[in-house]
LUMSE-185203 format. One record per residue (C-alpha): residue in one letter; chain; y, x, z. Coordinates in nm, 4 decimals. Layout:
BEGIN
REC/a/A/Y/X/Z
...
// end
This chain:
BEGIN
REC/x/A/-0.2954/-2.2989/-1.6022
REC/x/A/-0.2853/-1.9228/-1.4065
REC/x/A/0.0880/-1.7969/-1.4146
REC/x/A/0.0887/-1.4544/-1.3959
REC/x/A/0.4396/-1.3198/-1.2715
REC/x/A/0.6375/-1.0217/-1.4237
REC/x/A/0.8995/-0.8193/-1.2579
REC/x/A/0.9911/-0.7436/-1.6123
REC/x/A/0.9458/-0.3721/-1.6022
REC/x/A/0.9048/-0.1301/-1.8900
REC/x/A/0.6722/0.1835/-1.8557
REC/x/A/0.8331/0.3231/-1.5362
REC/x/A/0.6702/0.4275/-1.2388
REC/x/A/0.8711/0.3176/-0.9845
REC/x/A/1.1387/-0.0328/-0.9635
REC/x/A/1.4552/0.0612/-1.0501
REC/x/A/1.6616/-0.2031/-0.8377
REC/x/A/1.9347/-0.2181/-0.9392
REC/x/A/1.8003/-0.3974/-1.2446
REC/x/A/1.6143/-0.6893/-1.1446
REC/x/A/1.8602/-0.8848/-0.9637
REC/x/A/1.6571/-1.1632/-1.0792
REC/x/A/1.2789/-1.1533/-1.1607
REC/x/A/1.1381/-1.3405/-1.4442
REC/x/A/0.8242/-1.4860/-1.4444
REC/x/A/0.5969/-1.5234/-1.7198
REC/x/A/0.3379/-1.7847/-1.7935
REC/x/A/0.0112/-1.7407/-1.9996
REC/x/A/-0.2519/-2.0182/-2.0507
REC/x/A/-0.6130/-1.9312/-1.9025
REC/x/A/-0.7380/-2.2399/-2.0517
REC/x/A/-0.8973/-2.3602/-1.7714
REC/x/A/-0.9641/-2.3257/-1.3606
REC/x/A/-0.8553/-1.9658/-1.1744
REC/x/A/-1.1327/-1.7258/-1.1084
REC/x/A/-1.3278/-1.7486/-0.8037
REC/x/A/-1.1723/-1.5045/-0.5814
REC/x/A/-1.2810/-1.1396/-0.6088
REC/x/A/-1.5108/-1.0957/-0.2652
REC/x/A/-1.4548/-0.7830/-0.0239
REC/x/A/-1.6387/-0.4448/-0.0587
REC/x/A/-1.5527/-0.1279/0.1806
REC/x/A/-1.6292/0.1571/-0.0629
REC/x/A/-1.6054/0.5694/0.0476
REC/x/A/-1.3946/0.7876/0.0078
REC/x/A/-1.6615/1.0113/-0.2408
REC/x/A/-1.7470/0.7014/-0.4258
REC/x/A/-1.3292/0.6769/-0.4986
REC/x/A/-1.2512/1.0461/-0.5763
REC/x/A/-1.5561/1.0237/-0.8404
REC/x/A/-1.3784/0.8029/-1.0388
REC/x/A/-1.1329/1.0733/-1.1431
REC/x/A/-1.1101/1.2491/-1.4549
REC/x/A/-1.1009/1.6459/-1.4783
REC/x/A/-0.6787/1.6570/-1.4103
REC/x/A/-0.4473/1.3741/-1.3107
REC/x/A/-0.0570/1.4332/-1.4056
REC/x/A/0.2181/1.3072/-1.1000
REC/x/A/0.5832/1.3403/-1.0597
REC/x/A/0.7348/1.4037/-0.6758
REC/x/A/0.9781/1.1213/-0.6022
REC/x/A/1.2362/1.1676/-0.3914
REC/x/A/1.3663/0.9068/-0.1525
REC/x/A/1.7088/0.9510/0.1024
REC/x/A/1.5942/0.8357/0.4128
REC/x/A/1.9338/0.7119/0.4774
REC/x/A/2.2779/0.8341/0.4827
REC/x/A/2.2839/1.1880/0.2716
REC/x/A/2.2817/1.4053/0.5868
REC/x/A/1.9288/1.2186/0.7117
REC/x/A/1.6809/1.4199/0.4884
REC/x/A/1.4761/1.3110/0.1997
REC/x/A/1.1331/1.1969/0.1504
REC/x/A/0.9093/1.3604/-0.1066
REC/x/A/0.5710/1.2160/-0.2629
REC/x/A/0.4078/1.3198/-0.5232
REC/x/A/0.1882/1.0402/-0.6830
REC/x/A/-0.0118/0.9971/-1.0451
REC/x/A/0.1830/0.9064/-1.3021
REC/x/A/0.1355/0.5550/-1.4586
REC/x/A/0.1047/0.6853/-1.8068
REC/x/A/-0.1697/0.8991/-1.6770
REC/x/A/-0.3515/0.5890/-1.5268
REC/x/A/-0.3156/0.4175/-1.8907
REC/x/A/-0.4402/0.6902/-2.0836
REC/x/A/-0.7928/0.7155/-1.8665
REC/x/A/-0.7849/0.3195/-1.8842
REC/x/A/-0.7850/0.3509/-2.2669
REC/x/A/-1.0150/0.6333/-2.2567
REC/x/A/-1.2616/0.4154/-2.1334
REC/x/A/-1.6238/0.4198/-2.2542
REC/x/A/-1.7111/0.0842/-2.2488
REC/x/A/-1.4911/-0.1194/-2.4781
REC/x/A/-1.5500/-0.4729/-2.3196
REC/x/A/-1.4346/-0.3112/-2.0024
REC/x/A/-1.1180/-0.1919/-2.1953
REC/x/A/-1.0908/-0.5272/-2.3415
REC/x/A/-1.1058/-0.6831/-1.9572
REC/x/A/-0.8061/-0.4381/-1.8336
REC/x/A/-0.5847/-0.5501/-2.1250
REC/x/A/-0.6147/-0.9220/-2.1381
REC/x/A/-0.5792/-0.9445/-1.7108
REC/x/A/-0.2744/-0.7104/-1.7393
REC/x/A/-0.4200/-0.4113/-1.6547
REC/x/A/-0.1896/-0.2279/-1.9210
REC/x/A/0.0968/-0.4708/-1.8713
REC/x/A/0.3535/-0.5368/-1.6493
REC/x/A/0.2156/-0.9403/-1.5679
REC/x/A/0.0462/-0.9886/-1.1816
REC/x/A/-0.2175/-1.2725/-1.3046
REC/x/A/-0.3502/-1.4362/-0.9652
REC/x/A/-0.6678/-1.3461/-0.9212
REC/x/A/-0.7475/-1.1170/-1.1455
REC/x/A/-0.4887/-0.8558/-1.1031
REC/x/A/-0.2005/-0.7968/-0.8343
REC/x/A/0.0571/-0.5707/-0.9789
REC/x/A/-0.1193/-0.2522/-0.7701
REC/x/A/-0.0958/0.0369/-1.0615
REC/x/A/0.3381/0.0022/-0.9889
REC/x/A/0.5549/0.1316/-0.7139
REC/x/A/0.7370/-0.1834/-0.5546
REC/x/A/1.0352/-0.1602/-0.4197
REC/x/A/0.9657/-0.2680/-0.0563
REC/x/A/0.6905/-0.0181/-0.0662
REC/x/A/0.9941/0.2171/-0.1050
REC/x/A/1.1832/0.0472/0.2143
REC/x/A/0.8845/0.0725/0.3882
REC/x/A/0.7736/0.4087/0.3650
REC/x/A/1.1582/0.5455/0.4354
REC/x/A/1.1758/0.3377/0.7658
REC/x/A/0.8492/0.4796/0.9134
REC/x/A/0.9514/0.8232/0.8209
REC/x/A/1.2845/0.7194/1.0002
REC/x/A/1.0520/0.5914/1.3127
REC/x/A/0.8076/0.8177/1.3016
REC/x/A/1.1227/1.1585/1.2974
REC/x/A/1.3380/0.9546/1.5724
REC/x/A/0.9852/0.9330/1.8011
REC/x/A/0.9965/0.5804/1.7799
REC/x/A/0.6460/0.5500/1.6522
REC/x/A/0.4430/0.7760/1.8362
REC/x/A/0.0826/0.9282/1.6998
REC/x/A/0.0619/1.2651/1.8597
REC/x/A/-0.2528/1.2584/2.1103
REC/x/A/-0.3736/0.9229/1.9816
REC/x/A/-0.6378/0.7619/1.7972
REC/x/A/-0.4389/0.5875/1.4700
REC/x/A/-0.6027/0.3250/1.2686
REC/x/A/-0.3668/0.2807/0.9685
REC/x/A/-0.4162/-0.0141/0.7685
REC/x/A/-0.2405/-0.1145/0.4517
REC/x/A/-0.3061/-0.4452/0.2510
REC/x/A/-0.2258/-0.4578/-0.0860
REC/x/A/-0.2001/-0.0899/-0.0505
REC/x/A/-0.1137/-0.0270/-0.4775
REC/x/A/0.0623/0.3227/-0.4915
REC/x/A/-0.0258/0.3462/-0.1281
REC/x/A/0.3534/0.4655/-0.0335
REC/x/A/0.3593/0.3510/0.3120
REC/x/A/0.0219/0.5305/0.4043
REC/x/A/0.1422/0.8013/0.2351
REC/x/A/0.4617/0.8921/0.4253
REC/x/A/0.2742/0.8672/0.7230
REC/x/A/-0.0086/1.0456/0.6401
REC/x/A/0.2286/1.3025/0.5945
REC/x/A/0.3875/1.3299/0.8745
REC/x/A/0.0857/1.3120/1.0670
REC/x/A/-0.0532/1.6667/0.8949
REC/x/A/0.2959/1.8107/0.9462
REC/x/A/0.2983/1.7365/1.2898
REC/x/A/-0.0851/1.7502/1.4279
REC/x/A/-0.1054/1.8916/1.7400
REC/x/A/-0.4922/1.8594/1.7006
REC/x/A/-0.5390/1.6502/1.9319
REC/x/A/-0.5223/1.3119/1.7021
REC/x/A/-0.7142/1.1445/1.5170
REC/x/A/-0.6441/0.9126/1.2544
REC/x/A/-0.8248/0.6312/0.9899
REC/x/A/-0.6578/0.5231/0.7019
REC/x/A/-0.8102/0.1904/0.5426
REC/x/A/-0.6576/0.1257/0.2155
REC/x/A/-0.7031/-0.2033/0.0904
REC/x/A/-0.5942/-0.3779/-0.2487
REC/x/A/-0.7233/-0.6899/-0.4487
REC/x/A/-0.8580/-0.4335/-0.7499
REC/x/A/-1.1296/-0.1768/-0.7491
REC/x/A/-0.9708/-0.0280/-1.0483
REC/x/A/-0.6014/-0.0131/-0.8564
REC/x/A/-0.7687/0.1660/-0.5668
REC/x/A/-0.9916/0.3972/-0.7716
REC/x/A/-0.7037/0.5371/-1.0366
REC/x/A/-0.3650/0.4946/-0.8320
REC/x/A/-0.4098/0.4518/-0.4316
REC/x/A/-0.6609/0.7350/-0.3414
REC/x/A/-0.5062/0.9362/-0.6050
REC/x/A/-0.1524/0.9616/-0.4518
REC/x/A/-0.3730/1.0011/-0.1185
REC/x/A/-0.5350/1.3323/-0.2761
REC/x/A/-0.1837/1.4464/-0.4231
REC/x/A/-0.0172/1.4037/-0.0985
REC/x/A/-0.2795/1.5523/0.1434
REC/x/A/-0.3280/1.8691/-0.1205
REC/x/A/0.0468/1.9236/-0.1748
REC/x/A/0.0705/2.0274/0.2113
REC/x/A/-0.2055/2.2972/0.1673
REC/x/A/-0.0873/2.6390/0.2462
REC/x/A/-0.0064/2.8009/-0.0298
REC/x/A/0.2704/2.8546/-0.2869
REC/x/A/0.5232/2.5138/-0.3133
REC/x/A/0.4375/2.2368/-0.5595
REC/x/A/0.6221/2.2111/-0.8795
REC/x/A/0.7810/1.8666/-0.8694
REC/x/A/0.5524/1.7955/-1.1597
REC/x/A/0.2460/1.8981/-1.3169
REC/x/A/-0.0895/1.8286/-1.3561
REC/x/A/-0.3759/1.8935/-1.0531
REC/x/A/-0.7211/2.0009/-1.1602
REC/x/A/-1.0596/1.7987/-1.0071
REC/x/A/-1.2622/2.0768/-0.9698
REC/x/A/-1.5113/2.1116/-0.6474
REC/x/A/-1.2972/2.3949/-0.5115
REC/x/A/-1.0072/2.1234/-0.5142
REC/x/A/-1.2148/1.8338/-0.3593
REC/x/A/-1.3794/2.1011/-0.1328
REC/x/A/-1.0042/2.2472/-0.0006
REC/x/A/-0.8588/1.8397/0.0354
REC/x/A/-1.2284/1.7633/0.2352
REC/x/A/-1.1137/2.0647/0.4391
REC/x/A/-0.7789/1.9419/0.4799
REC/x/A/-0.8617/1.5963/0.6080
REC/x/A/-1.1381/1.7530/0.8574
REC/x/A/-0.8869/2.0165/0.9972
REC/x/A/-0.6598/1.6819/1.1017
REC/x/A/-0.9233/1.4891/1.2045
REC/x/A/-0.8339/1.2440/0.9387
REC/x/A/-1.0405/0.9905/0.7428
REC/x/A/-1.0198/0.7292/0.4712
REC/x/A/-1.1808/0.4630/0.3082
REC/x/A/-1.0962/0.1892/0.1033
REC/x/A/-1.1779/-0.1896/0.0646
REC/x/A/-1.1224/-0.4142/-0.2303
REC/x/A/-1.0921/-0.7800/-0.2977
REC/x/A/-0.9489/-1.0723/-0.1056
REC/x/A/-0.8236/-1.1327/0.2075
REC/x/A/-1.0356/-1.3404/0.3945
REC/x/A/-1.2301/-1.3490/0.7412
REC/x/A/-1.5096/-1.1160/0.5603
REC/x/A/-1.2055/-0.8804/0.4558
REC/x/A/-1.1409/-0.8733/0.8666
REC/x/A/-1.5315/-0.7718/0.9290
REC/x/A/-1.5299/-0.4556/0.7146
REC/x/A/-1.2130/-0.3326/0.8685
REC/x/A/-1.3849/-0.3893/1.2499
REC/x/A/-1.6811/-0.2419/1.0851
REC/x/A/-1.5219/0.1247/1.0636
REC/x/A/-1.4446/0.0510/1.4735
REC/x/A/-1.2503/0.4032/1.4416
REC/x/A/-1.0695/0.2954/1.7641
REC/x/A/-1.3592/0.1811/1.9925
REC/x/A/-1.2350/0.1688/2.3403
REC/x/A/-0.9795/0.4791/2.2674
REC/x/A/-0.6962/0.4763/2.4992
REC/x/A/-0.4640/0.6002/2.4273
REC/x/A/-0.4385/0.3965/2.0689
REC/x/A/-0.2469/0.2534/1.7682
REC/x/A/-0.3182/-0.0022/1.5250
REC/x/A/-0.0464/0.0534/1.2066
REC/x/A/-0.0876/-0.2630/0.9944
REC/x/A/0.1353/-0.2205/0.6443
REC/x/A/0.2001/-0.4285/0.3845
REC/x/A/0.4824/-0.4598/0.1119
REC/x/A/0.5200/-0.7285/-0.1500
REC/x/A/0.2506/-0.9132/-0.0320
REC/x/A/0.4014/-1.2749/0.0444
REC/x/A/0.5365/-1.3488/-0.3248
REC/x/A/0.2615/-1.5805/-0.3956
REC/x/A/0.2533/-1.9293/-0.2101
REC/x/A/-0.1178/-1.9349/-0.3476
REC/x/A/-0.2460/-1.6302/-0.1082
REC/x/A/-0.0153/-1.6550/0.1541
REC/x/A/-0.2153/-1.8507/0.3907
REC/x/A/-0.4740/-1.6045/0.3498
REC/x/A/-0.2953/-1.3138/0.4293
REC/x/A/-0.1366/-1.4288/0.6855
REC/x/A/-0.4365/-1.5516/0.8431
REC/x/A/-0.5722/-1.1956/0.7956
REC/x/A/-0.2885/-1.0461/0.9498
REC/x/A/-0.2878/-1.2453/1.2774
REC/x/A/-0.6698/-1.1770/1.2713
REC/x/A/-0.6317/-0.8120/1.2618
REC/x/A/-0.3569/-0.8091/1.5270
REC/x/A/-0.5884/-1.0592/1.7587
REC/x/A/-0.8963/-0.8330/1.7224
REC/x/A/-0.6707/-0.5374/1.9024
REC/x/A/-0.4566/-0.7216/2.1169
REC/x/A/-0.5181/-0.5483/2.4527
REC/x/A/-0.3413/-0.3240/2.7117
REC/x/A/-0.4798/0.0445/2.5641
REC/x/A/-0.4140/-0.0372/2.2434
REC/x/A/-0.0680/-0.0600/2.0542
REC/x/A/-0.0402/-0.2782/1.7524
REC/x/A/0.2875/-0.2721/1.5149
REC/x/A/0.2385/-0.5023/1.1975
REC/x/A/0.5134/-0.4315/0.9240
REC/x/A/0.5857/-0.6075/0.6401
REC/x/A/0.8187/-0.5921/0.3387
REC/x/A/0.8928/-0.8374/0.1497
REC/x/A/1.2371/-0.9301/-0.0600
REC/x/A/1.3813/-1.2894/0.0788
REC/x/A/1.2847/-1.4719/-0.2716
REC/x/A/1.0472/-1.4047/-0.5464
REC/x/A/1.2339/-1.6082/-0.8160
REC/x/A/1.0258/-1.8375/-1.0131
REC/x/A/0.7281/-1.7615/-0.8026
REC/x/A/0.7843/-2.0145/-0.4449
REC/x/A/0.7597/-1.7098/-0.2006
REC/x/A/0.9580/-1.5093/-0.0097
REC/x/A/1.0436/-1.4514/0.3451
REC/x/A/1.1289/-1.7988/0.4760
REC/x/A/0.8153/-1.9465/0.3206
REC/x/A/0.6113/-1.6453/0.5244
REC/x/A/0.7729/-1.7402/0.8267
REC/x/A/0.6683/-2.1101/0.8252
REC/x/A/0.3270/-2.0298/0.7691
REC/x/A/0.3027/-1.7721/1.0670
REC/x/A/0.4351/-1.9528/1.2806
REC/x/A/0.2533/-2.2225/1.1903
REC/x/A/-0.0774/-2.0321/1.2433
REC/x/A/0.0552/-1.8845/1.5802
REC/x/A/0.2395/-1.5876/1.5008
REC/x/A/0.5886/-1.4658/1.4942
REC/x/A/0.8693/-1.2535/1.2919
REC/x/A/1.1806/-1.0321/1.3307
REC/x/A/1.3872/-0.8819/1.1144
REC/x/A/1.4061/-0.4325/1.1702
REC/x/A/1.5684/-0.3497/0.8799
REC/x/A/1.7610/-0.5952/0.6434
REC/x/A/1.8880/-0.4049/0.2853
REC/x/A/2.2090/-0.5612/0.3257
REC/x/A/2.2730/-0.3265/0.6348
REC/x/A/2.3092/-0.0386/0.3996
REC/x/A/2.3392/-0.1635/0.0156
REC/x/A/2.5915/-0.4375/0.1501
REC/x/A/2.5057/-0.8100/-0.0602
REC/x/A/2.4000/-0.7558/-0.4104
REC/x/A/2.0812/-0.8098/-0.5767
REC/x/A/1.7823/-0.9785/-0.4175
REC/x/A/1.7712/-0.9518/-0.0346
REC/x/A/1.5408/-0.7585/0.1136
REC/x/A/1.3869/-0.7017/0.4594
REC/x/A/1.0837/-0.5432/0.7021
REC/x/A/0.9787/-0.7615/0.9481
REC/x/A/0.8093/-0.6930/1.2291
REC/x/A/0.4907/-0.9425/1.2779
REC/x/A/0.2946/-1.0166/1.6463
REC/x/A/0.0975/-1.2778/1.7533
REC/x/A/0.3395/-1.5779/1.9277
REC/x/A/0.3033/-1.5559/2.3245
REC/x/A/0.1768/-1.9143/2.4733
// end
């Protein structure tokens, strides 16, 4: 029996949450064992980008940073209906029929097969606003520094995004920064993550303002002014699919953007990542492997993770995380906790910040 588990969204982008005080989960028969698990493959940022059709629509979201005199941040990123329609518009049917039976045009995260990546979550949304908080207050620090960002279970790619922008807004020129964006599906990565990357990165071109909508044309002058864009920062990206694992670690210390940089930063992000007892070993184990592999004096390493404090009629949620990291040597605290500004209503949620447990 797989369960896949359903936030119970309709055809919106973005959580709304205020309406999912509870989640429901719903339960389909596989008829048989899970799939093996899908392995990891680091894959270009040329090979993702060529996966796009001719225009891809997107909506700027805004998102208060805080209290109303705090500032806003704006994203634009593809629209979901957009991602459907080139889904459907695929050539080959039996690949068509694979997207809709895993949930690929559905709201259902089937372990396994597919991990919910093609919708904004709503820690993804906590996340990215407290980084842009950090990251205006000087709190997190990339000026004059090499930055390897990774996110895992990247999805919409929020997180990555708000800092990505800041980073262009602010380069002195003197950075340098890698973004490794990493999610379960190839398809989630190909159509949604590296898309909201492009939209981002392009809508801080010189040049008139974006409309908050609208559609943005592939064409090689467009791919040829966003490959100048990322050069001008010193700024690359790649992406890697499948599961986390001890191979997943490898291709991430493969890209060695940070070498023996000093000054340095390792950025590891992830939101909605622990609802699954199933994977959370494995992820956790991944985490505490990244942090381990960059634990040293000229490098600094900030893991962040969002999470809400109970995926209902799932078995995870924050305290189950916990036991399990500290179990395999790491440790947890709570930086920002949603009751702090939403007071006690709905489902709890939280950022912790992760490190490896000193002996």
């Amino acid at each position: 029996m797989t369960q896949p588990f359903s936030f119970g969204f309709n055809d919106e982008d973005i959580e709304d949450a205020g309406d999912h005080a509870e989640e429901e989960d719903c339960v389909h028969d596989s008829g048989g064992m899970q799939p093996a698990l899908i392995e990891p493959q680091l894959h270009t940022l040329d090979e993702m980008l060529a996966q796009l059709p001719s225009q891809i629509s997107y909506t700027t979201h805004s998102f208060p940073l805080a209290s109303p005199d705090s500032g806003t941040l704006c994203l634009p990123r593809r629209d979901l209906f957009d991602i459907r329609a080139q889904v459907m518009a695929e050539e080959d049917l039996t690949n068509l029929e694979n997207y809709s039976s895993t949930g690929l045009l559905s709201d259902d995260i089937l372990s396994r097969v597919y991990e919910g990546g093609f919708k904004t979550w709503e820690c993804s949304i906590d996340l990215a606003r407290y980084l842009t908080r950090l990251l205006k207050a000087s709190d997190l620090v990339l000026s004059g520094r090499m930055v390897h960002v990774i996110e895992l279970g990247a999805g919409t790619a929020l997180p990555t995004a708000s800092v990505a922008k800041f980073y262009i807004e602010s380069s002195d020129g003197a950075s340098h920064m890698q973004l490794t964006l990493a999610d379960y599906n190839y398809q989630v990565l190909a159509l949604a993550t590296i898309p909201n990357v492009l939209l981002t990165i392009s809508s801080l071109s010189p040049g008139p303002a974006w409309p908050t909508e609208g559609d943005l044309h592939i064409t090689r002058d467009s791919l040829s002014a966003f490959d100048h864009e990322l050069k001008a920062a010193n700024l690359n990206v790649s992406a890697i699919s499948g599961a986390w694992s001890s191979a997943f670690v490898d291709l991430t210390n493969g890209l060695n953007v940070l070498g023996g940089a000093s000054p340095a930063l390792m950025l590891i992000l992830a939101s909605e990542t622990i609802y699954s007892p199933a994977s959370l070993r494995d992820f956790t184990q991944t985490l505490l492997s990244l942090l381990s592999q960059h634990n040293s004096s000229s490098c600094e390493v900030l893991a962040l993770i969002a999470a809400k404090r109970v995926y209902f009629g799932v078995g995870g949620g924050i305290d189950e995380f916990i036991a399990v990291l500290e179990e395999l040597g790491g440790s947890g605290r709570c930086v920002w906790d949603s009751s702090n500004e939403e007071g006690r209503q709905g489902v709890g949620r939280c950022i912790l910040e992760v490190s490896l447990r000193r002996s």
